[in-house]
N, C-alpha and C positions, 0 to 999 in steps of 0.2 A: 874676653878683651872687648870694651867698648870701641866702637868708631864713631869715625866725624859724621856728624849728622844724625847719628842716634837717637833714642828717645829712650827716656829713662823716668824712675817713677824715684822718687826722691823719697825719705824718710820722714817728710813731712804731710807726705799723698800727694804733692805737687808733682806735675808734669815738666818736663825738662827737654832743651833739645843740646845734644854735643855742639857746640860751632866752634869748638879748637880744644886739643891736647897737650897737655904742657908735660914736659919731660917723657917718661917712659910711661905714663898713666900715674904718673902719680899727683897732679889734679888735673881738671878742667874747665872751662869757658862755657858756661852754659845759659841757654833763654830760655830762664823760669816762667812758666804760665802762669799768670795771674789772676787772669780770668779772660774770657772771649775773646781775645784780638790783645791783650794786652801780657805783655812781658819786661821781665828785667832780669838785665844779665851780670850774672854773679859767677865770680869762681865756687869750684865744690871740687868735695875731695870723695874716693872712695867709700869714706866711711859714709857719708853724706844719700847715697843710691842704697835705695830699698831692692830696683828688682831693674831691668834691662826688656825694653820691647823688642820682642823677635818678629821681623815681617816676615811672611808668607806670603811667595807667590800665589797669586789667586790661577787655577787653572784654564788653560784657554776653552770655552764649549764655544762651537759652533754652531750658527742660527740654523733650524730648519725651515725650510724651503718649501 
């Protein structure tokens, strides 16, 4: 299940971010990277997402003293 604010790697190798859900997932609101600072927001559909970024916590280390 994608959520809002996701990042998503598109079928085209473009980079994607969720900013809205329409129905039950069956499309989306998304800002296409374009390239460096620039984007354009387009609806996409399922079939449209290559792969879904999964963040990982980074884990906390603590400085030594």
């Amino acid at each position: 299940m994608i959520k809002l604010y996701q990042k998503v790697r598109l079928n085209n190798d473009k980079d994607a971010v969720i900013v809205e859900i329409l129905g039950d997932g069956e499309a989306y609101i998304a800002d296409i990277e374009l390239s460096e600072g620039d984007y354009e927001t387009e609806t996409i559909y399922p079939k449209d997402i290559k792969s879904i970024f999964i963040e990982v916590e980074q884990p906390f280390v603590s400085a030594q003293v």
